[in-house]
DSSP file (Angstrom, degrees, kcal/mol; ACC not computed):
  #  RESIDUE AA STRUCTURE BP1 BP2  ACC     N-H-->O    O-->H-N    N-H-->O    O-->H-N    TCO  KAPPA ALPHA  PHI   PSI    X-CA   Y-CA   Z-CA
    1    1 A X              0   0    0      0, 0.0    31,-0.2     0, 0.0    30,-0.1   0.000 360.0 360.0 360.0 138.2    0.0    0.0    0.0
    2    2 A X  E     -a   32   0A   0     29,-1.8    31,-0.9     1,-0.0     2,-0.4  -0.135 360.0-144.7 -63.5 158.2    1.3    3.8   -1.0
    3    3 A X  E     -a   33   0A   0     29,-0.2     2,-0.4    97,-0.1    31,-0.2  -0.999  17.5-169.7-138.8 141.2    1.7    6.1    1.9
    4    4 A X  E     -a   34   0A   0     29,-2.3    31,-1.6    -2,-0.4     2,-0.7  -0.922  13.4-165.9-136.3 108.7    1.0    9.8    2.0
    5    5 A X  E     -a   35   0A   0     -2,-0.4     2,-0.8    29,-0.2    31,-0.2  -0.733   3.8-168.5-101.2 101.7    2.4   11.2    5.2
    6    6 A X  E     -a   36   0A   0     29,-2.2    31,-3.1    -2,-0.7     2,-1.3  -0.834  13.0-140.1 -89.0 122.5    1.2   14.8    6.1
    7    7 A X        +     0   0    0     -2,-0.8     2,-0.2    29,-0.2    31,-0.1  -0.732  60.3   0.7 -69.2  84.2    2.7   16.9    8.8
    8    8 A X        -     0   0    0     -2,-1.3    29,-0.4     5,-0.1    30,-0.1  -0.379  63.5-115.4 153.1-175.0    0.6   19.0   11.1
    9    9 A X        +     0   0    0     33,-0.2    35,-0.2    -2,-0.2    -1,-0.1  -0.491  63.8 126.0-152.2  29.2   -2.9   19.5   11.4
   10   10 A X  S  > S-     0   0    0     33,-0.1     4,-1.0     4,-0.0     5,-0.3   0.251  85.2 -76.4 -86.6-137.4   -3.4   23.2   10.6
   11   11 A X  H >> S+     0   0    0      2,-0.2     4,-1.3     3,-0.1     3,-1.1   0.933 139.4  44.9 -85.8 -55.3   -5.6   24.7    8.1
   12   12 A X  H 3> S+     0   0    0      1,-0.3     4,-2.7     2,-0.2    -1,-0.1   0.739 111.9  48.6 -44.3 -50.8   -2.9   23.6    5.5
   13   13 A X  H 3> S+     0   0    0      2,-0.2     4,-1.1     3,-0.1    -1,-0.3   0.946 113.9  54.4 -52.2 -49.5   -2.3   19.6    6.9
   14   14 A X  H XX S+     0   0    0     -3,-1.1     3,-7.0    -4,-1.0     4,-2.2   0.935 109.2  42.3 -71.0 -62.6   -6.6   19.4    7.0
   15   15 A X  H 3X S+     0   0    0     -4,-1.3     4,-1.0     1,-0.3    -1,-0.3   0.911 118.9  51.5 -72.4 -30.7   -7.3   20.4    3.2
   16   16 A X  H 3X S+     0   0    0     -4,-2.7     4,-1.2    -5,-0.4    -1,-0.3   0.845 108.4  39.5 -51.6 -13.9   -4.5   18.3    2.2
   17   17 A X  H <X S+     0   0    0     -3,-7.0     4,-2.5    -4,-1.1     5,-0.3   0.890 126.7  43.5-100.0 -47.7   -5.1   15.3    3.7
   18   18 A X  H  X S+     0   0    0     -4,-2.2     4,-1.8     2,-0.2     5,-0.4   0.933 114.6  53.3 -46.9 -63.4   -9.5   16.1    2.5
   19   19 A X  H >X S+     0   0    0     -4,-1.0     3,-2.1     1,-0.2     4,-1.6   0.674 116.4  35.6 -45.4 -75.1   -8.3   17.3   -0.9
   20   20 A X  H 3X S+     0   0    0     -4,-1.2     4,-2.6     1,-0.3     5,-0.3   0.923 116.3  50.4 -56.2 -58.4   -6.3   14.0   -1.5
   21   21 A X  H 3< S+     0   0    0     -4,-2.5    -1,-0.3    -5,-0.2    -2,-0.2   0.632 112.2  52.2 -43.2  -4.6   -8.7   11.7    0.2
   22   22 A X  H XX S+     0   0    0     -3,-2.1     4,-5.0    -4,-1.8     3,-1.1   0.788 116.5  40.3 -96.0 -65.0  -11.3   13.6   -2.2
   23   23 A X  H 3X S+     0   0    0     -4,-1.6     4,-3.3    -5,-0.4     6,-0.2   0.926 111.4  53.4 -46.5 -52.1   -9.1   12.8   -5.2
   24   24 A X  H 3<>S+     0   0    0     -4,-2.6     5,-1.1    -5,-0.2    -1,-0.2   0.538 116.4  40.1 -77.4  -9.7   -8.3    9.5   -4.1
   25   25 A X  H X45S+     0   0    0     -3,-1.1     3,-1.6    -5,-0.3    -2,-0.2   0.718 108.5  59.8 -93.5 -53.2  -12.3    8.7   -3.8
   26   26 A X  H 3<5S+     0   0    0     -4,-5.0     2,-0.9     1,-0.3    -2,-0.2   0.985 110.9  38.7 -36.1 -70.2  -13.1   10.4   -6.8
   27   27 A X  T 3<5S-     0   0    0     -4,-3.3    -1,-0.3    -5,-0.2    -2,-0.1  -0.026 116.1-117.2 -73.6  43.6  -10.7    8.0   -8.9
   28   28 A X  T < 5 +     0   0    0     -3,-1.6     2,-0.5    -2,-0.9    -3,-0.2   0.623  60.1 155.7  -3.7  54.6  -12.0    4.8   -6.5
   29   29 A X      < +     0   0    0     -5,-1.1     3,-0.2    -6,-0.2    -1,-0.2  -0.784  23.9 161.6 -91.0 132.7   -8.9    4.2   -5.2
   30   30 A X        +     0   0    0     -2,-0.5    -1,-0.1     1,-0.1    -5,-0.1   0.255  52.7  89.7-134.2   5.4   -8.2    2.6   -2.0
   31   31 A X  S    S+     0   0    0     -7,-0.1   -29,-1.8   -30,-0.1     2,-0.3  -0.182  70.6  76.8-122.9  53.7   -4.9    1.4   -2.0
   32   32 A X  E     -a    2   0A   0    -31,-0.2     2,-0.5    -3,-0.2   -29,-0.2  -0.924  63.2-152.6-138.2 162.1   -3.0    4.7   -0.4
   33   33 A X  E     -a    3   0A   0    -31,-0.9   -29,-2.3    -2,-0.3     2,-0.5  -0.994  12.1-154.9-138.7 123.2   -3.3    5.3    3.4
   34   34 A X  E     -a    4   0A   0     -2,-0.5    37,-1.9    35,-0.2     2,-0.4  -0.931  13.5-171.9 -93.3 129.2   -2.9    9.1    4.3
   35   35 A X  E     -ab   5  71A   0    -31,-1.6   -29,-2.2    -2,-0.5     2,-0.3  -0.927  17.7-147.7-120.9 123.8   -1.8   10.1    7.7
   36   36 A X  E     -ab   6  72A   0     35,-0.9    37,-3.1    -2,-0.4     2,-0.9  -0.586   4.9-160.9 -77.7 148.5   -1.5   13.1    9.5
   37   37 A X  E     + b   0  73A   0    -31,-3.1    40,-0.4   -29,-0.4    37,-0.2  -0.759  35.5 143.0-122.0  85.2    1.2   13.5   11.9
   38   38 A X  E     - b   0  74A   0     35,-1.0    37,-5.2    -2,-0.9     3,-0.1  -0.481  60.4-119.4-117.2-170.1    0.2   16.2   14.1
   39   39 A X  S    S+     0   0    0      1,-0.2     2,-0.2    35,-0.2    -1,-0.1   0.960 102.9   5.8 -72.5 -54.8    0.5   17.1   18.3
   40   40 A X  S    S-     0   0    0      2,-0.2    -1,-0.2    34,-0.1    33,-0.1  -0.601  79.7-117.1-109.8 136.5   -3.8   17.2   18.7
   41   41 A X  S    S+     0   0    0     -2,-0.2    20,-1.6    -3,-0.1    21,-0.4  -0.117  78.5 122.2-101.3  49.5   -6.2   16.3   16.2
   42   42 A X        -     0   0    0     18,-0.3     2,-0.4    19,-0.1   -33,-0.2  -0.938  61.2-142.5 -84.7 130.5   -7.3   19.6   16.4
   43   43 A X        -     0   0    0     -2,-0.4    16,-1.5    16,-0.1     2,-0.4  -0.900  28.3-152.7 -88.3 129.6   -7.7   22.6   14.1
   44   44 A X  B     -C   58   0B   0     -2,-0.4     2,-0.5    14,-0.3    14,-0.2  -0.883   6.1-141.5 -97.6 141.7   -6.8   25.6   16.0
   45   45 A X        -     0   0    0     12,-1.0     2,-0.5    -2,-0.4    12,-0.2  -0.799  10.9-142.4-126.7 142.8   -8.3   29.0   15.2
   46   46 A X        +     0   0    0     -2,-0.5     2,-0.1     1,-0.1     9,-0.0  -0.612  34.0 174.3 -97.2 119.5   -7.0   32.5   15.2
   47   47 A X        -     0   0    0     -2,-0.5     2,-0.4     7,-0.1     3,-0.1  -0.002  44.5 -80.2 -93.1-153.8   -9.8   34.3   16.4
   48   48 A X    >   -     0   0    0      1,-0.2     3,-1.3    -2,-0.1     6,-0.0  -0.997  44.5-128.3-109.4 132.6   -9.7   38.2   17.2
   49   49 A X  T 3  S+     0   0    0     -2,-0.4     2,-5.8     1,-0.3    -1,-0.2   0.952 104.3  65.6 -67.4 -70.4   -8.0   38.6   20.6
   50   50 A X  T 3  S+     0   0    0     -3,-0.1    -1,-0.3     4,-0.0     2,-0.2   0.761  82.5  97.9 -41.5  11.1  -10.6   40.6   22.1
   51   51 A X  S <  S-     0   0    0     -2,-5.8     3,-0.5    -3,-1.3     2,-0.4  -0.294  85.2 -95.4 -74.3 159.8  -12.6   37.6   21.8
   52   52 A X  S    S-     0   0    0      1,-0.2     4,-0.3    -2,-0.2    -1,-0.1  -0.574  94.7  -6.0 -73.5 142.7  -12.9   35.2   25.5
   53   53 A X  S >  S+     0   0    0     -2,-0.4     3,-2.6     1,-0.2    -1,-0.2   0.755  75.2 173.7  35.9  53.6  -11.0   32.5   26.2
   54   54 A X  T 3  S+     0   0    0     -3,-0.5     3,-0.3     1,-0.4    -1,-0.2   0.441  72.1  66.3 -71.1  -4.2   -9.2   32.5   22.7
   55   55 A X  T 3  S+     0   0    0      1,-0.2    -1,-0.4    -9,-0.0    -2,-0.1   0.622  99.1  54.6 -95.3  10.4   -6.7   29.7   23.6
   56   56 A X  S <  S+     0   0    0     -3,-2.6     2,-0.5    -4,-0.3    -2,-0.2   0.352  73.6 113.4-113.2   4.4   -9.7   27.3   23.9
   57   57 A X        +     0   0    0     -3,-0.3   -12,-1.0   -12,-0.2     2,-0.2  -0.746  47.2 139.4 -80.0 106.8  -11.0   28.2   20.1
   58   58 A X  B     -C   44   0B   0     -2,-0.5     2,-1.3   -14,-0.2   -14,-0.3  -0.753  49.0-149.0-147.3 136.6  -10.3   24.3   18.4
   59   59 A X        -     0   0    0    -16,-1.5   -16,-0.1    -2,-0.2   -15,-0.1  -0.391  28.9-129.7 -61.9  39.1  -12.2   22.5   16.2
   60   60 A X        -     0   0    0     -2,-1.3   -18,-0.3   -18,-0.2     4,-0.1   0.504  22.7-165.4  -1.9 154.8  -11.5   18.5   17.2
   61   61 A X     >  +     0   0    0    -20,-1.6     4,-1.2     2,-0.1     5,-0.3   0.814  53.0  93.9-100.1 -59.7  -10.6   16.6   14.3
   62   62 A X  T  4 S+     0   0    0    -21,-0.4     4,-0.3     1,-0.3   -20,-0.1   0.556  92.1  43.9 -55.3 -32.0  -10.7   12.9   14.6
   63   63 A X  T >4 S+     0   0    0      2,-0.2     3,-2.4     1,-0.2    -1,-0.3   0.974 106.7  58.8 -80.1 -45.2  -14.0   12.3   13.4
   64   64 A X  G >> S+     0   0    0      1,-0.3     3,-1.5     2,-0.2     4,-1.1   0.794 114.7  45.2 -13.4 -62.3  -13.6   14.5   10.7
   65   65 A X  G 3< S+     0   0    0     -4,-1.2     5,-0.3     1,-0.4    -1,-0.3   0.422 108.6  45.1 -56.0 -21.9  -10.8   12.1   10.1
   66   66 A X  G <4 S+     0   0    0     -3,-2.4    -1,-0.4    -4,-0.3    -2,-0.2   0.025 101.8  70.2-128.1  25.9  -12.0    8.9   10.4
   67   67 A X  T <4 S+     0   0    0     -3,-1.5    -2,-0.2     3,-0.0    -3,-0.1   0.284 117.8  29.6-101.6 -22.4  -15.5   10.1    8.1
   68   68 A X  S  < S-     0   0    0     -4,-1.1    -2,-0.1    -5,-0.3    -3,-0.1   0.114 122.3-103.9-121.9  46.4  -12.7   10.1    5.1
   69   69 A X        +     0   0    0      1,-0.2   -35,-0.2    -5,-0.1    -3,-0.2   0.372  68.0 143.9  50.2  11.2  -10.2    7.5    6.3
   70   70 A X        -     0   0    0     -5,-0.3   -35,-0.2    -6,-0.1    -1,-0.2  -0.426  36.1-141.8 -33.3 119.8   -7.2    9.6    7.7
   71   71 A X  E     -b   35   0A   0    -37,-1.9   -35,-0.9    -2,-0.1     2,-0.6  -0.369   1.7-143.9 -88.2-156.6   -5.4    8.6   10.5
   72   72 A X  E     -b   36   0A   0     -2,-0.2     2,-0.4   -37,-0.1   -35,-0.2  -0.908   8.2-164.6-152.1 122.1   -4.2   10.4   12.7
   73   73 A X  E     -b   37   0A   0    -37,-3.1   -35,-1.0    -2,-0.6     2,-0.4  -0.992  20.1-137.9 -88.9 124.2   -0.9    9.9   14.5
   74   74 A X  E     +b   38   0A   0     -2,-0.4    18,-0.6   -37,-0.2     2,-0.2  -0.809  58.8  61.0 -71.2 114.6   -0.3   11.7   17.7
   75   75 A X  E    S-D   91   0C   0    -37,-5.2     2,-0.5    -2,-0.4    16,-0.2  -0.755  72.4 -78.8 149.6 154.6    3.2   13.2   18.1
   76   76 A X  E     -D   90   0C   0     14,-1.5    14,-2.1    -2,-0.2     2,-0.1  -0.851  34.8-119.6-108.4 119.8    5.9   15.7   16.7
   77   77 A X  E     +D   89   0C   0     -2,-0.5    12,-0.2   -40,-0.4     3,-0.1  -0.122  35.2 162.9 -61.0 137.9    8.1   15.3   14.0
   78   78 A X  E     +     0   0C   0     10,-4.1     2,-0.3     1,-0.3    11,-0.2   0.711  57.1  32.6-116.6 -26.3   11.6   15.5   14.8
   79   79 A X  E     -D   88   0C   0      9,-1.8     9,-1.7     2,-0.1    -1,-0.3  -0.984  52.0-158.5-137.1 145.5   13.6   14.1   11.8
   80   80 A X  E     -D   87   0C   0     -2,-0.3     7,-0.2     7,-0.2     2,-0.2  -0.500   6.2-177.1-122.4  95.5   13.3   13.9    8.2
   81   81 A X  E   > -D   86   0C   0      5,-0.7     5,-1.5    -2,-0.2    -2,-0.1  -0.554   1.4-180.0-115.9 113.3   15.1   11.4    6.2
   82   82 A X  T   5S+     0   0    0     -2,-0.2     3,-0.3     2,-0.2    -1,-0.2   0.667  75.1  58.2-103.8 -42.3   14.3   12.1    2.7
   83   83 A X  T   5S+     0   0    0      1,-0.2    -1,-0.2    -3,-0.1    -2,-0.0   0.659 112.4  33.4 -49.0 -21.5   16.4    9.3    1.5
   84   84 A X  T   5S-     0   0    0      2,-0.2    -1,-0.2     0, 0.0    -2,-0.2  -0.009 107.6-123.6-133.7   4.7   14.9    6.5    3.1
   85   85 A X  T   5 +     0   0    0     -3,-0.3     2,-0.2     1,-0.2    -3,-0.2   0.638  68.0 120.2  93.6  13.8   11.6    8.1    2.9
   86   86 A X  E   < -D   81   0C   0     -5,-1.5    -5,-0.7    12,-0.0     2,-0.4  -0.691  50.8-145.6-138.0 165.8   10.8    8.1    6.5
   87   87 A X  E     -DE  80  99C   0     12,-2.1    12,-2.4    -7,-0.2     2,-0.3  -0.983  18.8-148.8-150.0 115.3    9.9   11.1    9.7
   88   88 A X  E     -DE  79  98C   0     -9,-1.7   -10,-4.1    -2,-0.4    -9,-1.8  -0.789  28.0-179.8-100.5 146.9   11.2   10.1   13.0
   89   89 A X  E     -D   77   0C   0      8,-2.9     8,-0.4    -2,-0.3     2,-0.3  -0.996  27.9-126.1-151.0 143.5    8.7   11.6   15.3
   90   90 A X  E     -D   76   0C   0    -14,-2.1   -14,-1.5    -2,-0.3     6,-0.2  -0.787  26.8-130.0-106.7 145.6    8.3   11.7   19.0
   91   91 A X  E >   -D   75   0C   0      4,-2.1     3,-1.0    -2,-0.3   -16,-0.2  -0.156  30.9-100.7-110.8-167.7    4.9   10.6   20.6
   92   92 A X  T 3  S+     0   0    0    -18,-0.6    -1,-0.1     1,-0.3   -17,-0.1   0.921 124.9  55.1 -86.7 -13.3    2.9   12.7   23.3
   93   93 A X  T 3  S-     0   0    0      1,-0.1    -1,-0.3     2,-0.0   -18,-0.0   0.261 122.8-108.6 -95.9  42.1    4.4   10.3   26.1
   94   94 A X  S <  S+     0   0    0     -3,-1.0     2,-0.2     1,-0.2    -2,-0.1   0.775  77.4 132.9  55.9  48.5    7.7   11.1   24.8
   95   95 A X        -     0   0    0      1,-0.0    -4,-2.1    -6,-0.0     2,-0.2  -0.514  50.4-133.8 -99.2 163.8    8.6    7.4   23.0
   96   96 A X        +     0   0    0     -6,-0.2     2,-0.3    -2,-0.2    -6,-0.2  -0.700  34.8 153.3-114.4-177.7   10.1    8.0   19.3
   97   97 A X        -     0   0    0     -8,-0.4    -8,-2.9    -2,-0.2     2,-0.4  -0.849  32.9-102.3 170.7 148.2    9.2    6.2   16.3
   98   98 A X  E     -E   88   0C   0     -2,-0.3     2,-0.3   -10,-0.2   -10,-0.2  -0.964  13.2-159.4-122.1 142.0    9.0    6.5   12.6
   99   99 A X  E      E   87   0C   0    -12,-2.4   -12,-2.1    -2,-0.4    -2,-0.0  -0.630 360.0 360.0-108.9 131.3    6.5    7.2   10.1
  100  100 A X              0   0    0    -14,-0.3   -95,-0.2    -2,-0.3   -97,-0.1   0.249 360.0 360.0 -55.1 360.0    7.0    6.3    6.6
């Protein structure tokens, strides 16, 4: 199976990973696995600061994610090894591991 590895889960990480799962549905293809590699499966949103409690503005993700077959890794990339194709990435209880 292909692998299409996204990094982060901002506005940019979400419409990639929909826009290729969109593509990848369109043509009825089912044999690539997207993952995002983000901290939260959250979107976080830049509000306008006079707003309340603006560090709590996030949009949760994961269903979002699992309604077009994303997964979702939890954890920050730390290396990228373009040669071997692979993102060493540290998890949220601070184990490493790598991502194709």
């Amino acid at each position: 199976m292909k692998q299409i590895l996204i990094l982060g889960a901002g506005f940019a990480g979400l419409w990639s990973a929909l826009g290729v799962a969109r593509q990848l549905d369109l043509h009825g293809r089912d044999d690539v696995q997207i993952t995002v590699l983000a901290p939260q499966a959250e979107l976080h949103i830049r509000p306008r600061f006079y707003e309340p409690d603006v560090h709590q503005m996030a949009a949760p993700l994961q269903a979002l994610f699992d309604a077009v077959n994303v997964r979702f890794v939890q954890g920050t990339a730390h290396h990228i090894d373009e040669a071997g194709q692979r993102v060493g990435y540290r998890s949220a209880d601070g184990s490493e591991a790598t991502l194709a």
